[in-house]
VEXKOLSE-913696 format. One record per residue (C-alpha): x, y negated, z; residue in three letters. Coordinates in steps of 0.001 Angstrom, whole numbers, padded with zeros to 6 digits, always signed. Example, Ala and Ser with C-alpha at 12.3 -4.5 7.8 and 13.67 -1.06 7.14 Angstrom:
2
+012300+004500+007800ALA +013670+001060+007140SER 
This chain:
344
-028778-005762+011280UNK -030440-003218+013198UNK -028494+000110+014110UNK -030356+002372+012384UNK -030822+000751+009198UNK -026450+000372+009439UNK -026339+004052+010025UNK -028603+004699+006750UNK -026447+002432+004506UNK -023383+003908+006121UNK -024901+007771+005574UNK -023931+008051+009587UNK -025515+010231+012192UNK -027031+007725+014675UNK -026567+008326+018503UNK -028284+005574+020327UNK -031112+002790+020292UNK -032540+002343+016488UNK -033577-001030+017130UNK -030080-002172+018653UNK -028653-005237+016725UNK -025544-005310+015398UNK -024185-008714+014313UNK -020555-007954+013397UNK -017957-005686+013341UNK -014244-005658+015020UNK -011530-003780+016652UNK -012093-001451+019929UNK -009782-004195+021736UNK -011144-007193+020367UNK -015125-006650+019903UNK -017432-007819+021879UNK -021341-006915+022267UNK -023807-006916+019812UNK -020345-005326+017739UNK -019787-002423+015941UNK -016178-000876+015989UNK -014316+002316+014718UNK -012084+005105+016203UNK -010371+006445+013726UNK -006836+007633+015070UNK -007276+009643+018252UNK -004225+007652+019638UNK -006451+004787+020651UNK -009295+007247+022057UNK -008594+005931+025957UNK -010005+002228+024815UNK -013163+004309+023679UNK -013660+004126+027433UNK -013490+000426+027907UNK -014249-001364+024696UNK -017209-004065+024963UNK -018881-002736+021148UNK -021925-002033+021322UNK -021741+001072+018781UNK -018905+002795+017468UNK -018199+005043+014239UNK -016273+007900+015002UNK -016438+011643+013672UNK -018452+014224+015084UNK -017040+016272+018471UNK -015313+013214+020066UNK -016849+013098+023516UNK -017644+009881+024638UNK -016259+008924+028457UNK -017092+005515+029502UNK -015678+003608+032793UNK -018835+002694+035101UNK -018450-000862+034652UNK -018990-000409+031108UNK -022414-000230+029370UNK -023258+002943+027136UNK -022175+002813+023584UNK -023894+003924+020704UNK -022301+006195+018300UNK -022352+006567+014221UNK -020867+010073+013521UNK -019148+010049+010257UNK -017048+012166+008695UNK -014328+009790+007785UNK -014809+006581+010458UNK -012224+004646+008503UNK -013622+004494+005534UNK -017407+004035+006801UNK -015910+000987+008551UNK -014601-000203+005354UNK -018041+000021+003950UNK -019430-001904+007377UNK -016600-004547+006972UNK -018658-005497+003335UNK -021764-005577+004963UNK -020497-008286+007284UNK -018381-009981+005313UNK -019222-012839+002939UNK -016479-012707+000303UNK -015586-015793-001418UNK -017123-016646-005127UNK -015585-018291-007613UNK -017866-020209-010366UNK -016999-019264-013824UNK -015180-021959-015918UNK -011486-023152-016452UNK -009741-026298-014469UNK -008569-029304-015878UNK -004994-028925-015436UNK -004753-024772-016703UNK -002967-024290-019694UNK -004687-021544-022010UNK -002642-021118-026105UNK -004608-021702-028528UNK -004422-017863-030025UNK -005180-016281-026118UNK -008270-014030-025802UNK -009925-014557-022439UNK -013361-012830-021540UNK -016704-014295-020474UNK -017077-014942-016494UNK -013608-016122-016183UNK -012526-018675-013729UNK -009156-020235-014458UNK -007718-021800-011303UNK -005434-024836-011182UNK -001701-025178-012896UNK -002234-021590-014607UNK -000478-020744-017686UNK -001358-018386-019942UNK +000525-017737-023502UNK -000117-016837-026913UNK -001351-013856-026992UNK -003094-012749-023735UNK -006022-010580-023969UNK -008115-011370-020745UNK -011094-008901-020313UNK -014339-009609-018739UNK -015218-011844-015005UNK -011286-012034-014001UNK -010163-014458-011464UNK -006871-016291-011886UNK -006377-018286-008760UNK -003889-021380-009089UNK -000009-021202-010669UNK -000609-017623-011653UNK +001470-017344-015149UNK +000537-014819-017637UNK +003355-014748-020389UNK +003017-014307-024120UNK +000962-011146-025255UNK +000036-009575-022206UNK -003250-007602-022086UNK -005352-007174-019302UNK -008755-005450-018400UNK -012031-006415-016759UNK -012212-007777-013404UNK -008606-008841-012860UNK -007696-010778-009631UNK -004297-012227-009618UNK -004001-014591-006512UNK -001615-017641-006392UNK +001701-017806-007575UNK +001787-014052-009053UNK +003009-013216-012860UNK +002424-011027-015642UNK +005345-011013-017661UNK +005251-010322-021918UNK +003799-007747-023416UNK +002959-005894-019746UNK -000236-003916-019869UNK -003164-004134-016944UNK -006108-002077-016567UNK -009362-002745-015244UNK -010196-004114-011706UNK -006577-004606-010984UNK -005459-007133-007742UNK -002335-009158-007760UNK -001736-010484-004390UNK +000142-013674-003727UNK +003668-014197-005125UNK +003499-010419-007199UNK +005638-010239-010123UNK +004675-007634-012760UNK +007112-006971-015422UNK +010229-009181-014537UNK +013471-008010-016028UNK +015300-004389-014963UNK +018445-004680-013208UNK +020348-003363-016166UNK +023564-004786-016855UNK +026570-002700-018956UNK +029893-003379-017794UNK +032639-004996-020062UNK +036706-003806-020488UNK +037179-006911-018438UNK +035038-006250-015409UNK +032027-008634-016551UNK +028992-007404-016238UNK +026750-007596-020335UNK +023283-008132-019446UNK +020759-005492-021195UNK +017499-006154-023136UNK +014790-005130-020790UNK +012545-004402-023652UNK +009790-001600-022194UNK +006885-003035-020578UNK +005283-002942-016720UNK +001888-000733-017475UNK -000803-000891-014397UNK -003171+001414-014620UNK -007040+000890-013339UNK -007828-000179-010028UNK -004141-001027-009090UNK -003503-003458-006517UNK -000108-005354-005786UNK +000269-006951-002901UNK +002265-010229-001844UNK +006331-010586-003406UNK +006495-007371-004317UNK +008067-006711-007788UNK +007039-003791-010821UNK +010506-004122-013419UNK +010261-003707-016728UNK +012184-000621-018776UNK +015370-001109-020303UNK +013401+001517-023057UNK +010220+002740-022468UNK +007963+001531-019981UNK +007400+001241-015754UNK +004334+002971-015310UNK +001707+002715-012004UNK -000601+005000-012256UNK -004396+004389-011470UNK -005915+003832-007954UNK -001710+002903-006339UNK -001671+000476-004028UNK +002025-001229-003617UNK +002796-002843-000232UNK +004425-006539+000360UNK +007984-006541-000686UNK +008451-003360-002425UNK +010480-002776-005793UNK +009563-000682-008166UNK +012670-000463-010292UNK +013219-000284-014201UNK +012075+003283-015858UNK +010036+004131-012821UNK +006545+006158-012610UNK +004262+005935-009478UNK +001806+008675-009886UNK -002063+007920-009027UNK -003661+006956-005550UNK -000099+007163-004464UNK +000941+004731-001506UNK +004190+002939-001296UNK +004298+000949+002121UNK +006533-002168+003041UNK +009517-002635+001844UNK +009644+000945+000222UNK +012430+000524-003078UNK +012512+002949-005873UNK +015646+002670-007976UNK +015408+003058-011709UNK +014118+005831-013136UNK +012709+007328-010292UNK +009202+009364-010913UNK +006583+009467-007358UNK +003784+012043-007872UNK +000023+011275-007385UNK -001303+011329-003938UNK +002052+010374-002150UNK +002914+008228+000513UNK +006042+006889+000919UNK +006049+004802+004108UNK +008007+001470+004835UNK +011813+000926+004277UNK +011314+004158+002317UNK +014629+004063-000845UNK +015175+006297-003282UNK +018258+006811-005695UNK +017783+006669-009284UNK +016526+009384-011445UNK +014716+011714-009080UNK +011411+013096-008830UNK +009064+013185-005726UNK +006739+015822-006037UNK +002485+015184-005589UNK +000997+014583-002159UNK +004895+014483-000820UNK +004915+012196+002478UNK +008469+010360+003413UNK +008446+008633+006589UNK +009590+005136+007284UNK +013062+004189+006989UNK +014191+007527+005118UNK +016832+007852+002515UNK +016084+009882-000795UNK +019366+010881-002818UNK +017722+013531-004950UNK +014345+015393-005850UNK +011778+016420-003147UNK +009331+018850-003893UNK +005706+018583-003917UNK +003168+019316-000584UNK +006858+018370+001205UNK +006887+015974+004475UNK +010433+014860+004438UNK +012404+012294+006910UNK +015264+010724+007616UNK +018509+009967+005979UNK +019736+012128+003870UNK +015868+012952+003811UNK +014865+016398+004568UNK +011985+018367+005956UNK +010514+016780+009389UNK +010771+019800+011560UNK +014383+020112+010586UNK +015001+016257+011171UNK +013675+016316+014522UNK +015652+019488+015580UNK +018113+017218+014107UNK +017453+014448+016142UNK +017334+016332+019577UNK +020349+017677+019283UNK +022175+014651+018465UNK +020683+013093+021801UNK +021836+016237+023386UNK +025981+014878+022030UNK +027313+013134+024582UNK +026188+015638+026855UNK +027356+018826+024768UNK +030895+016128+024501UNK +031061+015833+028197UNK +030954+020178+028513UNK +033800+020327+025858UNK +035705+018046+027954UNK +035404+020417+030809UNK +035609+023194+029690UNK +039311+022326+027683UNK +040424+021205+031030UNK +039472+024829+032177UNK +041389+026194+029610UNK +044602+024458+030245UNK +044397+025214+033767UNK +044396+028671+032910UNK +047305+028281+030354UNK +049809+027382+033551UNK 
């Protein structure tokens, strides 16, 4: 594809030779020439000086230095270089397709509703009582239990589930090994110490253009329902406990865990290894860094780390002074020995 018709379909600012052909795209490490690659995080701004592309997206201001061994580089300005190269990744990228129709060995009830356009991979399962909408995609083993519904243009890849009576919007992605609506950890405990298991009776809901990604979990509600709201994307390995609300577009990274009945806002990001305690609210377009500890509400518009979580600034004051202990500890030690060399 030449350069300037990639600029046009990426609404980019072309610097650089019109008729130059790109053939791919990749990272500023990795590509080679005849490439087009990205700069997104000014972090990685020295490889801009070394990287073999032969045009890069980047926004507009970023000065371009190249070593003298190096060739110039054309450059796509672009507001947002990130998300242009999502758009550039598409162009190059041939996507797999998957004929309509239903395999041999899928097992569909007799009283399930599944749309036109749907192709039904190997060993699925799929109850009485599933409502499939329109063109969705059920790779194989993916088991959809009795009278789940589901929207248009559902992906669920291998191994993933959709357990009864859960509720999935449109253009929703279930990555490998996602369960969606497996039982609460609810259990009430007996005179003798046993633990009485609870009904887990309120559904997983999914909202549109959800995606799931691999072994991560969405519980049910003991009453009521777990609710993701529309545009969240859910890392690998994250738990979204029983009772819980993720507001929309919010992010929760690897490994993040939300006890029940906790609510996130829209537009957050909590980042990996993120856990929260039950029944607290995060307010909307709140970020929590990685690894940080939530035992009670955070407001909204907050960036809050570490454990017990609180505001960043005061973390890392936090955090210099406790490198600063042994230090302060050695003084103390001193200056006592001062003092009881002064007492005699």
């Amino acid at each position: 594809m030449k350069l300037a018709e990639l600029a046009q379909k990426l609404s980019c600012r072309l610097e650089g030779p019109p008729e130059l052909d790109i053939s791919g795209v990749a990272g500023m490490e990795h590509a080679e020439p005849g490439q087009l690659t990205f700069l997104a995080n000014r972090k990685y701004i020295a490889l801009l000086k070394s990287t073999r592309a032969s045009a890069i997206l980047l926004e507009e201001g970023v000065a371009i230095e190249r070593d003298r061994t190096q060739p110039p580089i054309a450059a796509l300005r672009s507001a947002n270089p990130y998300l242009a190269f999502a758009h550039a990744l598409e162009l190059f990228y041939d996507a797999p397709r998957y004929a309509s129709g239903i395999h041999a060995t899928a097992i569909i009830a007799g009283a399930a509703k599944i749309g036109e356009g749907a192709h039904i991979g190997p060993y699925c399962y799929i109850d009485e009582e599933v409502e499939i909408g329109r063109n969705a995609v059920l790779h194989s083993f993916v088991t959809i239990y009795r009278g789940a519904k589901i929207g248009d243009d559902f992906v669920a890849h291998a191994h993933s589930v959709v357990r009864e009576h859960c509720r999935i919007g449109n253009r929703v992605i279930l990555q490998n090994g996602a369960v969606i609506g497996g039982d609460g950890f609810g259990f009430a405990k007996r005179r003798d110490g046993s633990w009485y298991k609870m009904a887990q009776s309120g559904p997983a809901v999914l909202e549109d253009d959800v995606e799931v990604q691999s072994n991560a979990c969405v519980d049910r509600a003991t009453v009521g329902e777990t609710r993701i709201g529309r545009g969240a994307k859910i890392d690998d390995l994250v738990l979204v406990g029983h009772a819980s609300s993720v507001g929309e577009n919010t992010l929760l990274c690897g490994q993040v865990g939300l006890a029940g009945s906790t609510k996130i806002g829209n537009n957050s990001i909590l980042a990996g290894q993120v856990g929260t305690a039950g029944h607290l609210t995060v307010g909307d377009g709140t970020v929590i860094t990685a690894q940080s500890g939530v035992p009670s509400d955070v407001p909204g518009n907050a960036f809050y780390s570490g454990y017990p979580a609180v505001e960043n600034r005061q973390w890392l004051k936090m955090m210099a002074a406790l490198n600063q202990l042994p230090e302060l500890q050695k003084r103390v030690r001193e200056l006592e020995s001062q003092v009881e060399r002064l007492k005699r």
